[in-house]
C-alpha positions as CSV (number, residue, x, y, z in Angstrom):
1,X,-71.0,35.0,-97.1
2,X,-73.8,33.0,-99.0
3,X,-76.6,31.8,-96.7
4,X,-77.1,28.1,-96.8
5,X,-81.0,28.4,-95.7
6,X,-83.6,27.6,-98.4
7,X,-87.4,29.6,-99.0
8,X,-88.8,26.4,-99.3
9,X,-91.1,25.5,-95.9
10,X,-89.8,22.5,-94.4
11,X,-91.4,19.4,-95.2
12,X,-93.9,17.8,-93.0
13,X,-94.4,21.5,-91.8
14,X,-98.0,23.6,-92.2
15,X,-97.8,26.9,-93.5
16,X,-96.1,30.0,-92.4
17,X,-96.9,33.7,-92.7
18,X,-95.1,35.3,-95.5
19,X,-93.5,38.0,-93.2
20,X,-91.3,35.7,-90.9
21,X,-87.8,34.4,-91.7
22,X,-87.0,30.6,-92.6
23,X,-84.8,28.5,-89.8
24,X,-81.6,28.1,-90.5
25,X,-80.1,24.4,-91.1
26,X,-77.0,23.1,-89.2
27,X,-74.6,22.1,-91.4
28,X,-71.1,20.4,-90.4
29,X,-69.0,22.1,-87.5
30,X,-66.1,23.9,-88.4
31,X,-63.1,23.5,-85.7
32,X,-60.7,25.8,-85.8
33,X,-57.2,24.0,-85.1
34,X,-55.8,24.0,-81.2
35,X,-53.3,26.5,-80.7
36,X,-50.3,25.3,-78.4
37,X,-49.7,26.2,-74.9
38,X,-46.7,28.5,-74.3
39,X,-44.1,27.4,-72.2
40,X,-43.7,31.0,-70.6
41,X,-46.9,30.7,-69.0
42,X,-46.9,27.4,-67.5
43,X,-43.3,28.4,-65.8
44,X,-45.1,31.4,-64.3
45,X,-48.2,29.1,-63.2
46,X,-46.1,27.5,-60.9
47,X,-45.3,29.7,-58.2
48,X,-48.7,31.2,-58.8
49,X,-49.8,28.0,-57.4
50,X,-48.2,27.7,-54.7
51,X,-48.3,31.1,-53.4
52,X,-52.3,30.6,-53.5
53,X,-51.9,27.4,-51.7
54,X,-49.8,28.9,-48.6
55,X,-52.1,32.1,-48.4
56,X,-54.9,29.4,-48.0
57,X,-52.5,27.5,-45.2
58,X,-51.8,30.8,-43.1
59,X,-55.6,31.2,-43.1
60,X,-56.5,28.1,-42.0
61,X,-53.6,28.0,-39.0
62,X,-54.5,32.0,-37.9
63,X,-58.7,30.9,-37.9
64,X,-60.0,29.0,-34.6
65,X,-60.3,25.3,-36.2
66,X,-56.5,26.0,-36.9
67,X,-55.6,26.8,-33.3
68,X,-57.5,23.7,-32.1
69,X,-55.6,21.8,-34.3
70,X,-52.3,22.9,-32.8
71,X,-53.7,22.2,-29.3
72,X,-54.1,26.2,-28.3
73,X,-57.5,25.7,-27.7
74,X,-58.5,22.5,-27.1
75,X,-57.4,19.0,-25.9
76,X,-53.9,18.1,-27.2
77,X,-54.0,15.9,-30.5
78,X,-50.6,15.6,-30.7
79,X,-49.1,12.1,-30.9
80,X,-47.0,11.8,-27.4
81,X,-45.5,8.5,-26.3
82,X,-46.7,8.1,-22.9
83,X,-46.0,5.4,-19.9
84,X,-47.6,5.0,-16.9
85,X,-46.1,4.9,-13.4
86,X,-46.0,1.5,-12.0
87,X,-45.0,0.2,-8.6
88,X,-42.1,-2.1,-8.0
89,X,-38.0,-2.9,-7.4
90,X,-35.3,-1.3,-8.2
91,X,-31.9,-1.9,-8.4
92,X,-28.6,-0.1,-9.3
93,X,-25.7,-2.2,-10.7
94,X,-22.6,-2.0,-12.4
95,X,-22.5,-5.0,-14.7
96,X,-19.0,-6.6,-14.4
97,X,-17.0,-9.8,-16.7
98,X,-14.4,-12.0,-15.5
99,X,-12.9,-15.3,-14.9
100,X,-14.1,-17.9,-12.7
101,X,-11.1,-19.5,-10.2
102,X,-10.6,-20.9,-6.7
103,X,-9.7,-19.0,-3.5
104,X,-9.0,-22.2,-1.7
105,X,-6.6,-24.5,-4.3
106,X,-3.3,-26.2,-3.9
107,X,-0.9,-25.9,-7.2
108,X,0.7,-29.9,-7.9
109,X,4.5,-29.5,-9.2
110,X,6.7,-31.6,-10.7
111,X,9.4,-32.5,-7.9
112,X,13.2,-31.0,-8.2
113,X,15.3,-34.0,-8.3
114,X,18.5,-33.2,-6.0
115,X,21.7,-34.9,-5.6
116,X,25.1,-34.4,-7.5
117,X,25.2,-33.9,-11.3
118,X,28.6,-35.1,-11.6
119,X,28.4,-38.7,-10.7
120,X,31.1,-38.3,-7.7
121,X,31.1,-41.2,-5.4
122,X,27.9,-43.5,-7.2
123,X,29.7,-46.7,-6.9
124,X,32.0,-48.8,-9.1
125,X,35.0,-50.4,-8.3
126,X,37.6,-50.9,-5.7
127,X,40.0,-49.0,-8.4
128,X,37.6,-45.8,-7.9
129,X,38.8,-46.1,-4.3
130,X,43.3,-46.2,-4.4
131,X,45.3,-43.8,-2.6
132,X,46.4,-42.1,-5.7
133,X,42.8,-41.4,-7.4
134,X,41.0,-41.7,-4.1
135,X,38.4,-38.2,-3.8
136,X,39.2,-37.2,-7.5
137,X,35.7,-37.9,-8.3
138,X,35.9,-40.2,-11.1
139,X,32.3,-41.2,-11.1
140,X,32.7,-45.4,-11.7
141,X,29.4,-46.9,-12.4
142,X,26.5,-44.6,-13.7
143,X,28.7,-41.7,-14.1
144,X,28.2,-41.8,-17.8
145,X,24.9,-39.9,-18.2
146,X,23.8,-38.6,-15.0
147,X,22.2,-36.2,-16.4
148,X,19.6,-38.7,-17.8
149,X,18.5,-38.6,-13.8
150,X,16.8,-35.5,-13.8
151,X,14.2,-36.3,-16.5
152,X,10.6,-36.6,-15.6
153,X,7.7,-37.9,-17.6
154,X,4.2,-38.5,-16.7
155,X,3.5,-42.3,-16.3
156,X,0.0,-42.1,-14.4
157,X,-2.4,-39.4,-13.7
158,X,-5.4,-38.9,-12.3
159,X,-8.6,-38.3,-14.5
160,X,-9.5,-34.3,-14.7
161,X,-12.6,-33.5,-12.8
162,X,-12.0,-36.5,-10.4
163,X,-13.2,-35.9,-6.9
164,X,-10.3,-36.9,-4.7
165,X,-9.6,-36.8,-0.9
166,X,-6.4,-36.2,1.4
167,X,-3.4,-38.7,0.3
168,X,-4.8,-39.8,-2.7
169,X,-2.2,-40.9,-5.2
170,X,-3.1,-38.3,-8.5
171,X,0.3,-38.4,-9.9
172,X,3.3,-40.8,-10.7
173,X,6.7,-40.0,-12.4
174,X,8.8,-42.9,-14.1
175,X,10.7,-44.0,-11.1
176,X,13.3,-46.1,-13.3
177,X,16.2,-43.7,-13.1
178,X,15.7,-42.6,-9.3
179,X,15.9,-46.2,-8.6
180,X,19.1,-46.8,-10.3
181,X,20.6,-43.9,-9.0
182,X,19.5,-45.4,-5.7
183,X,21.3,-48.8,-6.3
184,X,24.3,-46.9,-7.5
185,X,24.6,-45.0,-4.0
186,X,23.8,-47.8,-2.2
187,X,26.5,-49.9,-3.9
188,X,28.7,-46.7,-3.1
189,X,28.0,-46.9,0.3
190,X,28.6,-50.0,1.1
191,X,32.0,-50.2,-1.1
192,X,33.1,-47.1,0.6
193,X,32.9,-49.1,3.9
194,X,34.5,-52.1,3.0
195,X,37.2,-49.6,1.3
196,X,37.8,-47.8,4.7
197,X,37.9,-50.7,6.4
198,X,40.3,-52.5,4.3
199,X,42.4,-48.9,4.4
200,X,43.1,-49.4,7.8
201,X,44.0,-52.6,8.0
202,X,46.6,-52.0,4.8
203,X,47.7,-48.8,6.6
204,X,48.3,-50.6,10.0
205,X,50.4,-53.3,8.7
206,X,52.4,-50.2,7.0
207,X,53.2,-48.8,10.4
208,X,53.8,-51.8,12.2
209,X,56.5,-52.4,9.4
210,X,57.8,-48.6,10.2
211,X,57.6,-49.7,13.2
212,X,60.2,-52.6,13.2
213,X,62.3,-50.4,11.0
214,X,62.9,-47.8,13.7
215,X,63.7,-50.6,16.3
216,X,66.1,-52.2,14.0
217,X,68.2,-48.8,13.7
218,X,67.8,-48.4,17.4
219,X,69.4,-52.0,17.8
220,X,72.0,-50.7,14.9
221,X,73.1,-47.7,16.4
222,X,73.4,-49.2,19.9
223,X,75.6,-51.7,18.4
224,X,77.9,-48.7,16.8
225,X,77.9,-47.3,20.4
226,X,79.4,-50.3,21.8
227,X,81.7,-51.1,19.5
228,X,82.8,-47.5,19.2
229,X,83.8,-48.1,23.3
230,X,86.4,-50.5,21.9
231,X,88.5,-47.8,19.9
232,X,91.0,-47.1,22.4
233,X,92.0,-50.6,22.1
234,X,91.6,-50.7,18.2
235,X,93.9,-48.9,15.7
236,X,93.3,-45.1,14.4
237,X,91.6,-46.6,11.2
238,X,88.8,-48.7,13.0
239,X,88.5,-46.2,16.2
240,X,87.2,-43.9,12.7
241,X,85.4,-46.3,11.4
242,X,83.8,-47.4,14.5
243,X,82.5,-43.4,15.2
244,X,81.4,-42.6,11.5
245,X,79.2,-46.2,11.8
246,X,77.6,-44.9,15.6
247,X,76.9,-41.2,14.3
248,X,75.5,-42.8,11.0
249,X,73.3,-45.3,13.0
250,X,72.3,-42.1,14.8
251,X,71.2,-40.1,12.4
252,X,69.2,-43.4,10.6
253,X,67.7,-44.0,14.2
254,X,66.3,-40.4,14.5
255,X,65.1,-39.7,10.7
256,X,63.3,-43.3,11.0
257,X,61.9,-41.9,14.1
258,X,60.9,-38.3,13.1
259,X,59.3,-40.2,9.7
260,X,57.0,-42.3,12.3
261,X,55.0,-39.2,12.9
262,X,54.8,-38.3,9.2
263,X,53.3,-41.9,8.4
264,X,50.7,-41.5,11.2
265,X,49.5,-38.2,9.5
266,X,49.7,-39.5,6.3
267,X,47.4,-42.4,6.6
268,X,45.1,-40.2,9.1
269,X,44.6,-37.8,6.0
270,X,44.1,-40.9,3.6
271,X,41.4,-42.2,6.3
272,X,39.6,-39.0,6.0
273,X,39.4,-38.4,2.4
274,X,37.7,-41.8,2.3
275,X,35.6,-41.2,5.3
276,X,34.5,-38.1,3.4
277,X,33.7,-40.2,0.3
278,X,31.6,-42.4,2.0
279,X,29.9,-39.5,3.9
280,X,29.5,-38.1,0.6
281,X,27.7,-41.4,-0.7
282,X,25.3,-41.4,2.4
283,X,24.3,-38.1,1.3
284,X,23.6,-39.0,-2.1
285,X,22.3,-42.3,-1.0
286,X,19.5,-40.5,1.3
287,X,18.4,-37.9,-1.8
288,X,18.0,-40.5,-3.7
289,X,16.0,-42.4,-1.5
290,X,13.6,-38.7,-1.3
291,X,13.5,-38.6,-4.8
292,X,12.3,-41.7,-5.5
293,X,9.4,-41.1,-3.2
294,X,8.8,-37.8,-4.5
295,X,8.1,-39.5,-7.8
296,X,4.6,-40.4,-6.6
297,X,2.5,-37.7,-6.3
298,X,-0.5,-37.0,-3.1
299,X,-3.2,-34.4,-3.1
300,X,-2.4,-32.3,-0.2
301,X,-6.5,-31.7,0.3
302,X,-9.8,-32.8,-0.9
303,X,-10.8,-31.1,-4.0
304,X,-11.1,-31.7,-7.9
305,X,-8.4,-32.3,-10.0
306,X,-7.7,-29.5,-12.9
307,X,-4.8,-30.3,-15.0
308,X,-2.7,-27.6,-16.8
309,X,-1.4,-26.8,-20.0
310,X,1.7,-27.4,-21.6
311,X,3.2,-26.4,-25.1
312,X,3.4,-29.6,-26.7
313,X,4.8,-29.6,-30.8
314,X,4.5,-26.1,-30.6
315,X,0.9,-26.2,-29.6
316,X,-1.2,-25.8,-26.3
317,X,-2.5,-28.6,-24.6
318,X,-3.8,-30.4,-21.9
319,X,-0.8,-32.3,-19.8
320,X,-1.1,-36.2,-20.3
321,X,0.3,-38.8,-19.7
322,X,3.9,-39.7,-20.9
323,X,4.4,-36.1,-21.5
324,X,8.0,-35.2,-20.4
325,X,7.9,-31.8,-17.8
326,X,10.5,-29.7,-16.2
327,X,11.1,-29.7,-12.0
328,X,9.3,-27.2,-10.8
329,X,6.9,-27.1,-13.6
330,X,3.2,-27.1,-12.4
331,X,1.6,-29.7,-13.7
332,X,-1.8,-30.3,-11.7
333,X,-4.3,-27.9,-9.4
334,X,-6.7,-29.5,-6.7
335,X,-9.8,-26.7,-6.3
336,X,-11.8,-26.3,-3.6
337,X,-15.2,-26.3,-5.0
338,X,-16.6,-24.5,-2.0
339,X,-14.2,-21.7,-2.8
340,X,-15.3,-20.8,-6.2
341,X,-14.9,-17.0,-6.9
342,X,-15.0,-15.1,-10.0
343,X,-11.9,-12.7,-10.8
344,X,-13.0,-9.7,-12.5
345,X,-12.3,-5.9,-13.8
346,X,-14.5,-2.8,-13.5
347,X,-13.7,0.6,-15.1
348,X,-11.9,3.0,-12.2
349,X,-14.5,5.2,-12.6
350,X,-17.6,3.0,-11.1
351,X,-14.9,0.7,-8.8
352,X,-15.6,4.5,-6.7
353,X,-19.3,3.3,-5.8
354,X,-18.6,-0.5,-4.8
355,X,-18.2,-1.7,-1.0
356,X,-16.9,-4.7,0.3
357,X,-20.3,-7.2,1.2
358,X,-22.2,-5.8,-1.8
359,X,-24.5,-8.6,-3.9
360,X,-24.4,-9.7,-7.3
361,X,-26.0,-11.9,-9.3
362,X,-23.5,-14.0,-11.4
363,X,-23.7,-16.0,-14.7
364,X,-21.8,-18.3,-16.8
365,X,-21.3,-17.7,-20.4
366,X,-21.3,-21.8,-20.7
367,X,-24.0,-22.6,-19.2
368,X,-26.6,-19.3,-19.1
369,X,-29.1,-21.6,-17.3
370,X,-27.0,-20.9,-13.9
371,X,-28.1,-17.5,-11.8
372,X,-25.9,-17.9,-8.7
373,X,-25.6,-15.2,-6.0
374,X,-22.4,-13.8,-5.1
375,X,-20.8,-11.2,-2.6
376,X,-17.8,-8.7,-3.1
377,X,-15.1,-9.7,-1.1
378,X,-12.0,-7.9,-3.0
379,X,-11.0,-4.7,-4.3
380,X,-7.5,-3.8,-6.0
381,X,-5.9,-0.4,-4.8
382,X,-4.1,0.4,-8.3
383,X,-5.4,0.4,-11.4
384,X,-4.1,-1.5,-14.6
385,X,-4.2,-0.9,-17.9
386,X,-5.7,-3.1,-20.9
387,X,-4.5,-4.2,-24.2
388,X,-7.6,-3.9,-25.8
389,X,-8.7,-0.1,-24.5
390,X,-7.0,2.8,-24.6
391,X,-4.1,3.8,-21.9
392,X,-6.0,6.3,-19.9
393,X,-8.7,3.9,-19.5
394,X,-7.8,2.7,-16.1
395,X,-9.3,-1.0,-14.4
396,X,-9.5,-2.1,-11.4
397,X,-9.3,-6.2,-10.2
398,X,-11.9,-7.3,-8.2
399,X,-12.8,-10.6,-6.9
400,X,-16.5,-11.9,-6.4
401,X,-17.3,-14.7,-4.1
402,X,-19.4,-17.8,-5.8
403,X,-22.0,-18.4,-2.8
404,X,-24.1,-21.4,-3.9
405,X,-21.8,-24.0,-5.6
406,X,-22.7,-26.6,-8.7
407,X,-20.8,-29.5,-10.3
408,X,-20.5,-27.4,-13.3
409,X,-18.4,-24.1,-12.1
410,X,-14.9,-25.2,-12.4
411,X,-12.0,-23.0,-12.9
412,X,-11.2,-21.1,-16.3
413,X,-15.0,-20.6,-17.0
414,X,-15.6,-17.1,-17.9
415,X,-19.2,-15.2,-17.1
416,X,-20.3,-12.1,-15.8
417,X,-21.9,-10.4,-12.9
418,X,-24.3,-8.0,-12.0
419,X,-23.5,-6.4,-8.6
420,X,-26.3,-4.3,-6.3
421,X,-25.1,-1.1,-5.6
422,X,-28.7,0.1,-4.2
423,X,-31.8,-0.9,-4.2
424,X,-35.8,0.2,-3.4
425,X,-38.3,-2.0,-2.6
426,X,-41.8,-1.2,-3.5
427,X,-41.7,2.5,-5.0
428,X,-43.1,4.3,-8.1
429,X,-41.0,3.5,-11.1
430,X,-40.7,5.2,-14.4
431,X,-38.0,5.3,-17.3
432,X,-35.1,7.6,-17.6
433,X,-36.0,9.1,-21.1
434,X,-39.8,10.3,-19.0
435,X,-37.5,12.8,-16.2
436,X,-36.5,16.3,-18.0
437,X,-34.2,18.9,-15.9
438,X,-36.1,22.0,-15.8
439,X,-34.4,24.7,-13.9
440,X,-32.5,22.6,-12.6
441,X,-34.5,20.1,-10.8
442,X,-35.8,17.2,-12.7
443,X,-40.2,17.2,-14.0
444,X,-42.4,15.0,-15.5
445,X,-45.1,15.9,-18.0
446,X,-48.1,14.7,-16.1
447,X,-51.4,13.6,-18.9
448,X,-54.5,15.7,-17.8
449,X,-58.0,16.2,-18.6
450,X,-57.1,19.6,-19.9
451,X,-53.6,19.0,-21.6
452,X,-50.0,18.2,-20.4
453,X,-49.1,19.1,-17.0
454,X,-45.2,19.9,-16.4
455,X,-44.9,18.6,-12.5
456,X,-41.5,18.3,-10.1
457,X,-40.9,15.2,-8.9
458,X,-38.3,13.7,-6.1
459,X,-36.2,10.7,-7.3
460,X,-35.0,8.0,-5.6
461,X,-32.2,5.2,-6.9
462,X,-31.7,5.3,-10.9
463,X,-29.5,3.3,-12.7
464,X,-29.4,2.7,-16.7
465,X,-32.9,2.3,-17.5
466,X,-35.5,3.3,-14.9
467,X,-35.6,5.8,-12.1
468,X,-37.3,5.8,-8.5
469,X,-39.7,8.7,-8.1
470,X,-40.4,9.5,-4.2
471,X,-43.1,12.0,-4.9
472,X,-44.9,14.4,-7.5
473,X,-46.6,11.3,-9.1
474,X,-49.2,8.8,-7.9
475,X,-49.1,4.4,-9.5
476,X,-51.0,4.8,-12.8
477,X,-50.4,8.1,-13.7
478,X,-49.9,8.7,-17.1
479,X,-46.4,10.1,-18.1
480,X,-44.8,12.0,-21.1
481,X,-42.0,10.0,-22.6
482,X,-40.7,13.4,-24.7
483,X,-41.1,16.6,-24.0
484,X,-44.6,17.8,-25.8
485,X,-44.7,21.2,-27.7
């Protein structure tokens, strides 16, 4: 290759000796072009890489700055969430839901209206009362729609929540129909009488005429007897006549007089049937008089009023007034507000730890301000199953006694309650999730100056959240709340 340098001395440049070489000039870089990479070998880098970076990890863990790391030889820098024991109450409940009701109520029904559906006997005419129809129960006046009698709508009631005492009126059924029912008897009654009455005379002057019939044959056959005593003096055909005319008398004289007896029974029996009418009618006469008073309704005790529910155009609603209701139907409930208690369920597993005279604390979904204390005074022998758990998932009713009442708690409110099954009173308290079982007794993991300390405790009441601890810890020690490794 052909030097590029020149003999000539550089310019600006003194003389040289003649033995020595010239400089050479830089002249333009020549770069020769970039080859690229092969893919083989950046494949292969990979696990180079990383097999360099773990060799460096397993140094770094097996050297002493390593072991301190990992707490082997020095204070613990793991990050542990601790707690510290603190000193206070505890209590163990079973947490309960139910409705609120009274112990002490008295359940207002609509009366049962009694007294004959047919009509018999309720009055009418003196035609109801002849011998021939007399007791056949034609019903006369009214007897058209008795039926209509036994209806009962609402015409007043008392306002729901009302505070009411002993004998207050709370209630009042249309009285219309009882009253005419009452006139009706009434009228019955007295034209039953008069009917009887006028029986007996009718039925005397019938006898009295029986009466002279018999003594007229007896005057008739005594005649026939004396004239027969003048046949021996009379020819064969008038002595015959004379004895068929005395036995014929006879036998006239004897049937009148056997028929007197059948007349007295006769009108004795038509006596009675209308003596029973009228007894009949006195009857009637005195329900109706009951049912008319039972259409006004008293509170048997002081209490507030609660009104109940009733299906009305296929819907449920609050009774009212002018709303029609069946006898017997309950209509109304007075409460006892001191008697408040809530009904409730608890699983059959945990009904096992409650006792009769156990506290709770009880609460109202409606009103969450309320905290009133309550006392277990009722617990169901069998268990029931719900609807909305499975069937082996067993319940057992129990009631809860409402101690302190307020103008609020009325019946039908549903809440909850919270009942004591045991409680400590100034101990050591810590959570559940800080107690391990270790060989089968429970530890703690106790903070130290020179790590974790694994030390047996004694525990007192837990429930869900927090446990007592008796001893193994002091107040302000400083707890593990997971196991550290």
């Amino acid at each position: 290759m052909q030097s590029l340098s020149s003999s000539a001395p550089a310019p600006g440049s003194g003389g040289e000796p003649q033995g020595t070489p010239p400089l050479p000039v830089p002249g333009p870089a020549v770069v020769p072009p970039k080859q690229p990479a092969k893919r083989r070998v950046a494949i292969w880098g990979i696990p180079l890489v990383v097999a360099i970076l773990g060799g460096g990890i397993a140094l770094y863990l097996n050297s002493e700055s390593g072991k301190k790391a990992l707490g082997k030889g020095g204070p613990p820098t793991l990050i542990v969430p601790v707690v510290s024991v603190s000193l206070g109450d505890l209590h163990a409940i079973v947490r309960v839901s139910g409705t609120v009701a009274a112990q002490n109520f008295a359940a207002l029904l609509a009366p049962r209206i009694v007294g004959s559906r047919s009509g018999m006997n309720r009055g009418g005419t003196d035609s109801n009362f002849s011998l021939g129809s007399a007791g056949s129960g034609s019903g006369g006046v009214g007897g058209g729609g008795p039926m209509n009698d036994f209806s009962l709508v609402l015409m007043k009631l008392a306002n729901p929540g009302l505070h009411v005492k002993t004998g207050d009126v709370v209630g009042q059924f249309d009285p219309l129909m009882q009253q005419n029912r009452l006139d009706d008897y009434r009228d019955s009654v007295i034209q039953t009488q008069n009917y009887v009455r006028k029986m007996i005379a009718n039925l005397a002057a019938i006898r009295e005429a029986h009466d002279q019939t018999v003594l007229t044959a007896k005057a008739n056959w005594d005649k026939a007897v004396l004239d027969l005593q003048t046949a021996p003096i009379r020819s064969a055909i008038d002595a015959e006549k004379y004895k068929l005319a005395a036995e014929q008398t006879e036998a006239t004289y004897k049937q009148l007089l056997y028929e007197a007896s059948l007349v007295i029974e006769q009108q004795a029996a038509q006596i009675r049937v209308q003596q029973l009418n009228l007894d009949q009618s006195a009857i009637e006469l005195k329900r109706a008089e009951t049912n008319v008073q039972r259409m006004t309704i008293k509170t048997p005790m002081d209490g507030i009023v609660v009104m109940q529910s009733i299906v009305r155009n296929g819907e449920f609603g609050q009774i009212r007034e002018g709303d029609q209701v069946f006898a017997g139907q309950p209509f109304m409930q007075i409460v006892d507000p001191r008697s408040m208690v809530l009904n409730a369920t608890v699983n059959q597993v945990d009904a096992e730890k409650l006792r009769l005279g156990m506290k709770s604390s009880i609460r109202l979904d409606a009103y969450p301000d309320i905290e009133m204390p309550g006392t277990l005074i009722g617990i169901g022998a069998l268990s029931k199953t719900s609807t909305f758990r499975a069937s082996y998932v067993g319940e057992i009713p129990i009631q809860l006694k409402i101690e302190r009442t307020d103008a609020r708690v009325i019946p039908d409110l549903t809440g909850s309650a919270e009942i004591v099954l045991n409680t400590e009173s100034n101990t050591l308290l810590a959570p559940r999730e800080a107690v391990f079982d270790e060989n089968g007794g429970p530890v703690v993991f106790l903070q130290g100056p020179e790590g974790w300390i694994r030390k047996p405790v004694q525990l007192g009441v837990v429930n869900f959240t927090t446990v007592a601890i008796h001893s193994g810890v002091k107040k302000g020690d400083v707890i593990a709340l997971q196991r550290p490794m």
